[in-house]
KELUM-382450 format. One line per 2 residues: number of its first residue (from 0); their letters; for each residue x, y, z of N, C-alpha, C. Coordinates in pm, 1 decimal. Layout:
% residues N
NUM	A	X:Y:Z:X:Y:Z:X:Y:Z  ...
//
This chain:
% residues 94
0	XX	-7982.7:5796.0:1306.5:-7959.3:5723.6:1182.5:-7922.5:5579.2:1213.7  -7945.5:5521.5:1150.0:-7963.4:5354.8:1169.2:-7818.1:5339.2:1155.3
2	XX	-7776.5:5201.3:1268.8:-7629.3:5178.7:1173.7:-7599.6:5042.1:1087.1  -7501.3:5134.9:998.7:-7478.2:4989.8:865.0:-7378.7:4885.9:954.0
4	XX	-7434.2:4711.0:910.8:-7333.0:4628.8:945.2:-7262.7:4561.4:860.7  -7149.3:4536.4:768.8:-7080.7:4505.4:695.1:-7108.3:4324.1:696.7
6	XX	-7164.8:4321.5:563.1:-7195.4:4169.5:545.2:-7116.0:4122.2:468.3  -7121.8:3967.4:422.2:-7115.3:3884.3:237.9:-7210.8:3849.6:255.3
8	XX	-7266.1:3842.6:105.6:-7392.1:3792.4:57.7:-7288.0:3731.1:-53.8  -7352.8:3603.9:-56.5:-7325.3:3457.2:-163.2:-7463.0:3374.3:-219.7
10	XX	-7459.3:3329.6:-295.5:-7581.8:3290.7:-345.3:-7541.2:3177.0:-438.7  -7558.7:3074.7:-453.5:-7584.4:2961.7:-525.7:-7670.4:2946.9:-597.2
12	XX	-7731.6:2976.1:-748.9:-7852.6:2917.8:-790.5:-7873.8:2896.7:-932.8  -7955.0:2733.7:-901.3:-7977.5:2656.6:-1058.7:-7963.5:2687.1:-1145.8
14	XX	-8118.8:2799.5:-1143.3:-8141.7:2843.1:-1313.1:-8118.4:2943.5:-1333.5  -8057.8:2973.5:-1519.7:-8001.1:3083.1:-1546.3:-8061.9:3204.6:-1531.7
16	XX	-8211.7:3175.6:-1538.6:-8276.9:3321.1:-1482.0:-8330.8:3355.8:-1365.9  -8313.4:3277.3:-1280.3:-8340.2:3315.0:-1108.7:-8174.5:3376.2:-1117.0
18	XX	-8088.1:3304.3:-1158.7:-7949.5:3363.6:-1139.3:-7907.1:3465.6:-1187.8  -7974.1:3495.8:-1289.1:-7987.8:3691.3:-1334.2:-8050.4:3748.8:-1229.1
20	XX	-8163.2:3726.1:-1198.7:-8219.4:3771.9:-1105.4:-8160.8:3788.7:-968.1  -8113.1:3685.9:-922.4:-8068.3:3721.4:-821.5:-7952.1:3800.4:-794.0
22	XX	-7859.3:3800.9:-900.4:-7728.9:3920.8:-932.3:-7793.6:4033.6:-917.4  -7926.5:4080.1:-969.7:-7956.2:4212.6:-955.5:-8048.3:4273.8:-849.6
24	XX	-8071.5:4161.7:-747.1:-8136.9:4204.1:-646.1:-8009.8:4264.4:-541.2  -7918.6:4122.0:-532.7:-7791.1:4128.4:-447.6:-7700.3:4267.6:-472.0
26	XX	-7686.3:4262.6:-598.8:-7622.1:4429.9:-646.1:-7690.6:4519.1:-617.6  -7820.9:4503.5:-616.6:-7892.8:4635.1:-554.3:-7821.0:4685.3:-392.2
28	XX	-7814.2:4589.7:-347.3:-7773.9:4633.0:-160.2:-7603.2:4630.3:-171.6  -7572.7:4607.5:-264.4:-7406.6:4578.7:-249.8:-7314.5:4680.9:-261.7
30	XX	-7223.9:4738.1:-230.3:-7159.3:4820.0:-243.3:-6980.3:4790.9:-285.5  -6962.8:4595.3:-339.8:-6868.1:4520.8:-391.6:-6854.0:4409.7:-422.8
32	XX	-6776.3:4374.9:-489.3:-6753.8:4216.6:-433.5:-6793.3:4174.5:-638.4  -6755.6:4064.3:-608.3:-6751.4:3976.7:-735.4:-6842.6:3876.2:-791.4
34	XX	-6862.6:3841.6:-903.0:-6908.7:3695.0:-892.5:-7001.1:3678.7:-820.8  -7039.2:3565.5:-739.1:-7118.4:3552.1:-627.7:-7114.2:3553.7:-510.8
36	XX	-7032.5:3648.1:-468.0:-6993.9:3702.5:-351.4:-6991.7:3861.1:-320.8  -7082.6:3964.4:-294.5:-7131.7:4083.7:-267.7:-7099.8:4118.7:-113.3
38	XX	-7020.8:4240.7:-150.2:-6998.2:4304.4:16.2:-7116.0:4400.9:49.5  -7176.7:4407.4:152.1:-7336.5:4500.6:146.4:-7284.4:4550.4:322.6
40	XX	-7342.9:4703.3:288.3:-7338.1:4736.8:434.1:-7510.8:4764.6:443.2  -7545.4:4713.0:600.7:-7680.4:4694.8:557.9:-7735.7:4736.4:723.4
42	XX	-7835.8:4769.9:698.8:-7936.6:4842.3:878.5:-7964.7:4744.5:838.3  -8074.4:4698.8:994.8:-8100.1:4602.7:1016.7:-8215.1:4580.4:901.7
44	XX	-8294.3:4668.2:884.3:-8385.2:4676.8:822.5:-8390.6:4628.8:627.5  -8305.9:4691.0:555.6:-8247.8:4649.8:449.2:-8197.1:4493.9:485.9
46	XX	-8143.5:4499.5:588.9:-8113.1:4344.6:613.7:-8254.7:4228.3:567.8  -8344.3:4261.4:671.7:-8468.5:4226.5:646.1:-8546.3:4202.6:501.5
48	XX	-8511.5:4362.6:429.5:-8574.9:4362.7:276.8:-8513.7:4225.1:207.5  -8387.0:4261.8:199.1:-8284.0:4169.4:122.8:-8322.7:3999.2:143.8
50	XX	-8331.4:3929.9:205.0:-8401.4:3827.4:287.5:-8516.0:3843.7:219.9  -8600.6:3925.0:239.7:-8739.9:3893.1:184.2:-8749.7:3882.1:34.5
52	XX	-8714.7:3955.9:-26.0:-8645.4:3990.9:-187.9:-8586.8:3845.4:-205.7  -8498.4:3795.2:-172.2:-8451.8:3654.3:-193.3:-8499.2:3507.0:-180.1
54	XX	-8565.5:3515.5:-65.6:-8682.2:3429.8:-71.2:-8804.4:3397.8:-156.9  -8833.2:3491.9:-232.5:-8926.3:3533.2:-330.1:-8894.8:3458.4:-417.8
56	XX	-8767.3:3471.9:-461.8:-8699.4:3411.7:-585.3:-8649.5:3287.1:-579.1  -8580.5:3259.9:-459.2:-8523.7:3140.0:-437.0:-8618.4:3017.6:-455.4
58	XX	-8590.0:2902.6:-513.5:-8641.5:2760.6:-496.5:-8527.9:2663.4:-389.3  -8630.3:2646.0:-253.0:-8557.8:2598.1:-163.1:-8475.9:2455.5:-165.6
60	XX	-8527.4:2402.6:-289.3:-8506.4:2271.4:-330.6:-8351.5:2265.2:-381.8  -8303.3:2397.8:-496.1:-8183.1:2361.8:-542.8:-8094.3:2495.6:-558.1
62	XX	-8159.7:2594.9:-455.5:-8138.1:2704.3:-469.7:-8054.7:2725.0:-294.4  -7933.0:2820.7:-280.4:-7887.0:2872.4:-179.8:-7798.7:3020.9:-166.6
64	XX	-7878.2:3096.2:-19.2:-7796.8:3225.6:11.6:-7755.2:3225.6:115.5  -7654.0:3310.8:112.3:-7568.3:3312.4:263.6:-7573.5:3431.5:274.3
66	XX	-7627.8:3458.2:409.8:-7547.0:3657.9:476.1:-7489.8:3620.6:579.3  -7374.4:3697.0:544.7:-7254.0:3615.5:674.0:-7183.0:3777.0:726.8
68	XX	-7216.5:3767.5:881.6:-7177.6:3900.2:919.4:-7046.2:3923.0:981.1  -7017.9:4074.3:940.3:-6810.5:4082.6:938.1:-6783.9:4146.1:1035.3
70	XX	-6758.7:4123.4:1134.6:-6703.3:4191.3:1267.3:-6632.0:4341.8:1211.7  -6703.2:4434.7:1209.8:-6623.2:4569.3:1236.0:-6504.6:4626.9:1251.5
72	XX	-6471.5:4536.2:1374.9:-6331.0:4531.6:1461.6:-6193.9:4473.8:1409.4  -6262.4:4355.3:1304.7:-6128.7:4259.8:1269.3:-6054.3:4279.1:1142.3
74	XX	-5958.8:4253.7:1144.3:-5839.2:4283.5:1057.0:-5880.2:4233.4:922.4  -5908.9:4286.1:822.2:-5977.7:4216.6:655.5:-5781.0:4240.8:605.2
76	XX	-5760.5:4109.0:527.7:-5681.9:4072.3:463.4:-5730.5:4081.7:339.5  -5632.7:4196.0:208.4:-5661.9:4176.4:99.7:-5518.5:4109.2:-14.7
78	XX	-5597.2:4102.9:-95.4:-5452.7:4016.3:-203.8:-5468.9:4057.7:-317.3  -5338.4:4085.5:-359.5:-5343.8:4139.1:-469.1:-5437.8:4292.9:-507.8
80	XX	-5450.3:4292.9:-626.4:-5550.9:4423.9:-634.9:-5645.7:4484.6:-547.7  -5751.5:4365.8:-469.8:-5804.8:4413.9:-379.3:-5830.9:4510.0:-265.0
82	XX	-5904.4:4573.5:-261.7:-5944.1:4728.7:-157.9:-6044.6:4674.7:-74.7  -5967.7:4703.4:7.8:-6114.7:4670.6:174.5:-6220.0:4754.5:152.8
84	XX	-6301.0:4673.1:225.2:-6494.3:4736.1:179.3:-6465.2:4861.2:239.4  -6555.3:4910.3:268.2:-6525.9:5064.8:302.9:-6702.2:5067.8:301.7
86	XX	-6729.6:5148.2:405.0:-6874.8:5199.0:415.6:-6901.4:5310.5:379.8  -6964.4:5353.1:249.2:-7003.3:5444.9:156.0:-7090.8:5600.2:268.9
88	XX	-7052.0:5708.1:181.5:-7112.0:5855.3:212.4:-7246.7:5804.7:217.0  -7334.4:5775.2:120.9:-7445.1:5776.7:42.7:-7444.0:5608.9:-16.6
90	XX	-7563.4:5562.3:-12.0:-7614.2:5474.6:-100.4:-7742.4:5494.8:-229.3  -7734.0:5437.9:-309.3:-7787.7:5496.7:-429.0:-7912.8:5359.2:-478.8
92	XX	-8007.4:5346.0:-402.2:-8062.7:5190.6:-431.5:-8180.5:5223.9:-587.9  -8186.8:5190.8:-669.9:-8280.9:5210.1:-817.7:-8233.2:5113.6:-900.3
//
């Protein structure tokens, strides 16, 4: 079985409907996170999809995404209400 690597995905973008759009691509792989900031545990491969899926949509001109990868190992600080990501039984992608 492939293994998941604990990302953020962030996204910056113009227009209001690439920016729908892109909330519901990013929520597709996400398993948290807020706003424009999505926690995704991801194989390399989904890694790949996600990237390709975003590019599609993105306009490189005024449009920006970030996948920024989370060391496993290191200590996640939460505040307030917040619950550390946690890597899910099952993922449910539709």
């Amino acid at each position: 079985m492939a293994q998941r690597k604990l990302y953020l995905a962030a996204y910056d973008v113009a227009s209001p409907s690439r920016l729908r759009e892109a909330l519901k691509i990013v929520k597709g792989y996400a398993t948290g996170g807020q706003k424009s900031v999505y926690e995704c545990f991801l194989t390399d491969a989904e890694k790949g999809d996600l990237f390709a899926d975003m590019e599609l949509l993105l306009d490189e001109e005024t449009d920006r995404f970030a996948l920024i990868r989370v060391d496993r190992d290191a200590s996640i600080l939460t505040l307030g209400i917040a619950v550390p990501p946690t890597d899910p039984e099952h993922f449910y992608f539709g």
